[in-house]
C-alpha positions in Angstrom: -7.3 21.5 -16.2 -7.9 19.8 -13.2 -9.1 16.2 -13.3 -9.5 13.1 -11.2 -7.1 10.6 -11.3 -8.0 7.0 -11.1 -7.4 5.2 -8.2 -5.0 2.6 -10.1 -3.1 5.4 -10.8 -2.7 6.6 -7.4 1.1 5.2 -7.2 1.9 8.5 -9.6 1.2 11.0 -6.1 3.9 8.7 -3.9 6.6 11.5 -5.3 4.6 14.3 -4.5 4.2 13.3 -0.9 6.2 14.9 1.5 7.9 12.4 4.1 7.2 14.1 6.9 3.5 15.2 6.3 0.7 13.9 6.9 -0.3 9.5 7.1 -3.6 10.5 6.1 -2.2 11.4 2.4 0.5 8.8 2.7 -2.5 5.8 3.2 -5.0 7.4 0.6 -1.9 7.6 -2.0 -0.8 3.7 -1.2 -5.1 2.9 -1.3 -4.7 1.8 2.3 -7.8 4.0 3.0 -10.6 5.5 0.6 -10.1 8.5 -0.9 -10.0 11.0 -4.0 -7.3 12.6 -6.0 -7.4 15.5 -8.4 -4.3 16.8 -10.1 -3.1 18.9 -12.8 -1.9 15.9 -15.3 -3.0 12.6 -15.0 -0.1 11.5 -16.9 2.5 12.6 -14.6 1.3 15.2 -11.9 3.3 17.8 -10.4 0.4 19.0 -8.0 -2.6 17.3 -6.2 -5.2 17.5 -3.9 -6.5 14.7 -2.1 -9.9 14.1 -0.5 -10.3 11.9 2.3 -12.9 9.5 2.4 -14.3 10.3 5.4 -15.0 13.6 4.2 -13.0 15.0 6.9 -10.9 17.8 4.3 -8.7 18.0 2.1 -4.5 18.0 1.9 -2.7 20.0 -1.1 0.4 17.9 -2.3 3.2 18.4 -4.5 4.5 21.5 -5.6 3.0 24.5 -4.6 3.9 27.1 -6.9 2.3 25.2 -9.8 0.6 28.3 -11.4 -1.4 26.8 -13.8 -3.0 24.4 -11.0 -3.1 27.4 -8.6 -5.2 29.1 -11.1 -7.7 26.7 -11.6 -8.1 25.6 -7.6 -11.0 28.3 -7.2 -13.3 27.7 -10.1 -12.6 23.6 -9.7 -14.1 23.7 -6.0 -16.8 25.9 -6.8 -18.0 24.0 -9.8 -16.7 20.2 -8.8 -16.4 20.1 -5.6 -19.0 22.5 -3.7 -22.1 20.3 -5.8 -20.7 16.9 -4.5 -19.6 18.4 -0.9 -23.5 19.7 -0.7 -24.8 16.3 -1.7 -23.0 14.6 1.6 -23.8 17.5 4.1 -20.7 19.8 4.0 -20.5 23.0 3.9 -17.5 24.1 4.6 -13.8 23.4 2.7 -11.2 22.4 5.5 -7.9 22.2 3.6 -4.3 21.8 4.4 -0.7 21.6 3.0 1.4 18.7 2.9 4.7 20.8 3.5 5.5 24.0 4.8 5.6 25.7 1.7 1.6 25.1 0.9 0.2 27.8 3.9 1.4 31.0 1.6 0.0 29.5 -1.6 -3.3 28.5 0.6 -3.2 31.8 1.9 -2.9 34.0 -1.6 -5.2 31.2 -3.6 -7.9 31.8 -1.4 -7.7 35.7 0.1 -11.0 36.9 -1.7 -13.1 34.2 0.3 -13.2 34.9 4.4 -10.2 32.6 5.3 -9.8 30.9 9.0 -7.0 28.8 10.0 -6.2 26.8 13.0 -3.2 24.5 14.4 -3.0 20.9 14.2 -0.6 19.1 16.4 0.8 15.5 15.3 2.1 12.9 18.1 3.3 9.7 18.0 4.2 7.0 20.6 7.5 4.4 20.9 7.2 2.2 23.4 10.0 3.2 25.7 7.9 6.7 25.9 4.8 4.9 26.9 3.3 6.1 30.5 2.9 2.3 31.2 2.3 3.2 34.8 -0.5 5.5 34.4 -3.6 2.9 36.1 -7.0 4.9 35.3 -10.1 3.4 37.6 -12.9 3.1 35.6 -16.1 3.6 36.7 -19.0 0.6 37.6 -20.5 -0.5 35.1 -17.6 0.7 31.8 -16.2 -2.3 30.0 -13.2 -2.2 28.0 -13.7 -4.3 24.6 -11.9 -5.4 21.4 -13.6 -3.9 18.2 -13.8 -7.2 16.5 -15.9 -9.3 13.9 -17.8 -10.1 17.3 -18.5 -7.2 18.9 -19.2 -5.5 15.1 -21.3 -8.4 13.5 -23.8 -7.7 16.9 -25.2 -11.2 16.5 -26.6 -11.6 19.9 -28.1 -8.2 19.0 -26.4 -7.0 22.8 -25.9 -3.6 21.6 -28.6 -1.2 20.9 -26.6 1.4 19.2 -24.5 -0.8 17.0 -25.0 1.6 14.3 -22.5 3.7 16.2 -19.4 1.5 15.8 -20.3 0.6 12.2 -20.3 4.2 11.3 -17.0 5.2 12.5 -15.2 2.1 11.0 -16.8 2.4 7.7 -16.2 6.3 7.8 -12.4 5.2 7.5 -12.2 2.0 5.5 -14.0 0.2 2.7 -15.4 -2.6 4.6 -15.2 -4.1 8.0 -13.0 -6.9 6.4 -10.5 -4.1 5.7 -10.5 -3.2 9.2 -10.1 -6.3 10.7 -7.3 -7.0 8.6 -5.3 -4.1 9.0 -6.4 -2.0 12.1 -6.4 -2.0 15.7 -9.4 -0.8 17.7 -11.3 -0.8 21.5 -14.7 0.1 22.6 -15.9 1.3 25.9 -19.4 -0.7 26.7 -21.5 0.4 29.1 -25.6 -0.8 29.5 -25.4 -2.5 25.9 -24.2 0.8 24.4 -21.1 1.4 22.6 -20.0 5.0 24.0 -16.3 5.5 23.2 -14.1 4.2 20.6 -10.3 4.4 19.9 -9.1 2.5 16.6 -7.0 3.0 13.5 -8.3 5.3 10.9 -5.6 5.6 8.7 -2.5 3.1 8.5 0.4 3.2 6.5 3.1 0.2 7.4 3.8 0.0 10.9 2.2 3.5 11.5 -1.8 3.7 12.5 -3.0 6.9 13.0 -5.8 7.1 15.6 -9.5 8.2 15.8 -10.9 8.5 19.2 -14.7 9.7 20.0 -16.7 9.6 23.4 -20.3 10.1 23.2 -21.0 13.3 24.7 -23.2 12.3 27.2 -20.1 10.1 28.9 -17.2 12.6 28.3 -15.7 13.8 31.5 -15.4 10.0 32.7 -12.4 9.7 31.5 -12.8 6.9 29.3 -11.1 8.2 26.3 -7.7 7.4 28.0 -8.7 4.5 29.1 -9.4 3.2 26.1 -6.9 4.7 23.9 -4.6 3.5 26.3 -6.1 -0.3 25.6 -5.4 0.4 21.8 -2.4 2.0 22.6 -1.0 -1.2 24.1 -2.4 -3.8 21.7 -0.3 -1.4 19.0 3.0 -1.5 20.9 2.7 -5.1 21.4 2.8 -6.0 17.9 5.5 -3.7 16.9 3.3 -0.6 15.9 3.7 2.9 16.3 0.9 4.8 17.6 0.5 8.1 15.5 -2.5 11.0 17.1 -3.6 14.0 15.2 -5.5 16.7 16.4 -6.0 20.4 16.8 -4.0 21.9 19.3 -7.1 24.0 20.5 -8.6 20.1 21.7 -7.3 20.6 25.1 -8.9 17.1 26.2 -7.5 15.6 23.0 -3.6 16.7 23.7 -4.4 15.7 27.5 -4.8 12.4 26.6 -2.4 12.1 24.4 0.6 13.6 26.6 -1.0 11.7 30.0 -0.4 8.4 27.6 3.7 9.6 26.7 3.0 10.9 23.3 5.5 12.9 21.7 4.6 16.0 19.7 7.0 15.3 16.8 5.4 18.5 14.2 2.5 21.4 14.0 0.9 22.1 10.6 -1.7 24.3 9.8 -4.7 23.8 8.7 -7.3 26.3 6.8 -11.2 26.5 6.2 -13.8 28.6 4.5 -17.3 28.5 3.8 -18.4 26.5 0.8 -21.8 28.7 -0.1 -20.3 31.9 -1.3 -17.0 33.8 -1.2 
């Protein structure tokens, strides 16, 4: 039967992860970052699956031929997960595997429901790859600033969508006191709004993981690359390794990650299916 584990029992995953695979697992397991685990023994699992905190899927671990976990993945997400994935606004399952091996167990343990997929393209950045040349003008009017205890506490009450930035961090950690402690991040300002933001989501070591959004009615500005390339900077100076993950089908995404020297270093897969009905 599948069950929760506790989250002072997370250690028992860090064998289960795979080394190459994704931070996101690799922060949840080391509770760098919220999140959920469910595996077949909570004594000593063989198999998991992890649910990151900011909702944002779900990432199959350990061994994949596990039969008697494979069995029970359908009838746990339909009867645990579905309810609580309702409750927060989601309707779809986005899942992926940790290793290779996962996609043809995904594949089989979910062929009666209507199964899409998509790629996902993982980056990272040493410094000596870094487009350090690359000068973006900005337009009037953008400012570049640090994310803070300033800029988030909003004392002077100069930002009228503050709200924003206290979303996004607190979609990723537990507190702001977390962040501040342990991440990196930059806003774009611009007439006492915050309208693009590039921080760490998840971190693991030396290794932060961005999460980068532009409000919509400022993309094409080019602002994300300006300011991931203010983050990216601030992360190289301190001896950290920039790590971006997205879907290879985000054309403006790998843009700006490849403009800034990125390095594609893997692909993985990722899979999704409607959570109201087969």
């Amino acid at each position: 039967m599948i069950k929760e584990l506790k989250r002072t029992d997370f250690h028992k995953c860090r064998t289960l992860l795979n080394e190459q695979g994704q931070l996101e697992a690799k922060a949840i397991v080391e509770g760098v970052n919220p999140g959920r685990i469910f595996v077949d023994d909570v004594e000593s699992p063989a198999s998991g699956l992890i649910w990151l905190g900011n909702n944002d899927g779900f990432i199959f671990i350990g061994n994949e031929k596990n039969e008697g976990f494979n069995a029970e993945i359908n009838p746990f997400i339909d009867a645990v997960i579905q309810p609580e994935a309702k409750k927060g606004g989601l309707t779809w399952f986005e899942g992926v595997g940790n290793h290779f091996g996962w996609d043809g167990t995904i594949e089989k343990v979910f062929g009666s429901r209507q199964l899409g997929s998509w790629n996902q393209k993982v980056y990272t950045l040493l410094k000596d790859d870094f487009n350090s040349g690359l000068e973006l003008p900005i337009e009037e009017g953008y400012i570049i600033e640090k994310i803070d205890s300033s800029l988030y506490g909003n004392r002077d009450q100069s930002i009228s969508n503050i709200s924003f930035l206290h979303s996004k961090i607190l979609e990723f950690w537990p507190s702001p006191e977390h962040f501040f402690e342990t991440g990196v991040g930059y806003s774009t300002v611009y007439k006492n709004e915050v309208v693009a933001v590039c921080f760490s989501g998840f971190v693991v070591d030396q290794v932060h993981c961005v999460d980068i959004e532009t409000l919509e009615e400022h993309q094409g500005k080019k602002l994300a690359q300006k300011v991931a390339r203010a983050f990216v900077e601030e992360c190289l100076e301190q001896g950290l390794v920039p790590y971006w993950d997205c879907m290879e089908s985000n054309k403006p995404s790998v843009a700006v990650a490849e403009n800034l020297g990125f390095r594609n270093v893997f692909d993985y897969k990722g899979y999704e299916f409607k959570l109201d009905g087969n």
